[in-house]
C-alpha positions in Angstrom: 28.3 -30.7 -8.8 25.5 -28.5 -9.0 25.2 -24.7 -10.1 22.8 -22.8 -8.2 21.4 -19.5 -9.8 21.1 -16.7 -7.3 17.5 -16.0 -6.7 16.3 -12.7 -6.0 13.7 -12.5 -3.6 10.4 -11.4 -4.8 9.5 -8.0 -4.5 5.7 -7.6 -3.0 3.5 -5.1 -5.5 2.5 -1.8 -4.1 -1.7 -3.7 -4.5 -0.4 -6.3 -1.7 1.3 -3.5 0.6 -1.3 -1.0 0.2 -3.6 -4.5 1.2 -1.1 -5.1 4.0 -1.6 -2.0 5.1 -5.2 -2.0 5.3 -5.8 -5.4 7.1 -5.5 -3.5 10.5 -8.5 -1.1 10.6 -11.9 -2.4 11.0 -14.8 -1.7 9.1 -15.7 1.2 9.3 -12.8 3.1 10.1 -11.3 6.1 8.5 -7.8 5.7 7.7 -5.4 8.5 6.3 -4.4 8.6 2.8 -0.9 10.5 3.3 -0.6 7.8 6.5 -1.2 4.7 4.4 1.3 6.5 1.4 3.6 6.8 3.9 3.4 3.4 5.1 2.9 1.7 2.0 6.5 3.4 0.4 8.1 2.9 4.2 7.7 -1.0 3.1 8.3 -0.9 -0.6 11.3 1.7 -1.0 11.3 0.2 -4.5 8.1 1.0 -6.0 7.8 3.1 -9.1 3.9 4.0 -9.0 2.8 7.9 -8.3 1.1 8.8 -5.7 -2.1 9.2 -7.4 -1.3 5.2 -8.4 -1.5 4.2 -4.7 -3.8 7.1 -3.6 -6.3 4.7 -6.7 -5.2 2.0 -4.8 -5.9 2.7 -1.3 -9.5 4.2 -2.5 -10.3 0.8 -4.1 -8.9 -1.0 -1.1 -10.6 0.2 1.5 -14.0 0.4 0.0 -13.7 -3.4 -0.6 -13.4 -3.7 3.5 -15.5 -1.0 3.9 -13.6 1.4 5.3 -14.1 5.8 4.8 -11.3 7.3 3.3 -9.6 10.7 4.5 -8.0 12.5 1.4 -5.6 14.4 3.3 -2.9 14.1 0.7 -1.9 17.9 0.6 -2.5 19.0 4.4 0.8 19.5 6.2 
């Protein structure tokens, strides 16, 4: 007989979400940092990088598909 280990699923990295994310708007675009925050940690309740991590993140991101950034972080 056989012993299986338990696998634990793989956990996707805040890069992919943030990625994920950003596949919807088209160049072009200006997408919300607090909205794609929100959404990235909404799909990843088990990340561990700051904001100012994924606010890097999204900023990299986007200007690789060419999309303006709104830093709208601190607005309520």
């Amino acid at each position: 007989m056989d012993i299986q280990t338990p696998v634990r699923p793989a956990q996707t990295t805040a890069k992919e979400l943030v990625r994920e994310v950003l596949l919807g708007p088209q160049p072009g675009a200006i997408i919300s940092v607090k909205a794609t925050i929100t959404a990235v940690r909404e799909r990843g309740l088990y990340l561990h990088e700051t904001d100012c991590q994924l606010v890097a993140m999204i900023v990299d991101c986007a200007t690789k598909r060419e999309l303006f950034v709104a830093f709208d972080v601190r607005e309520s």
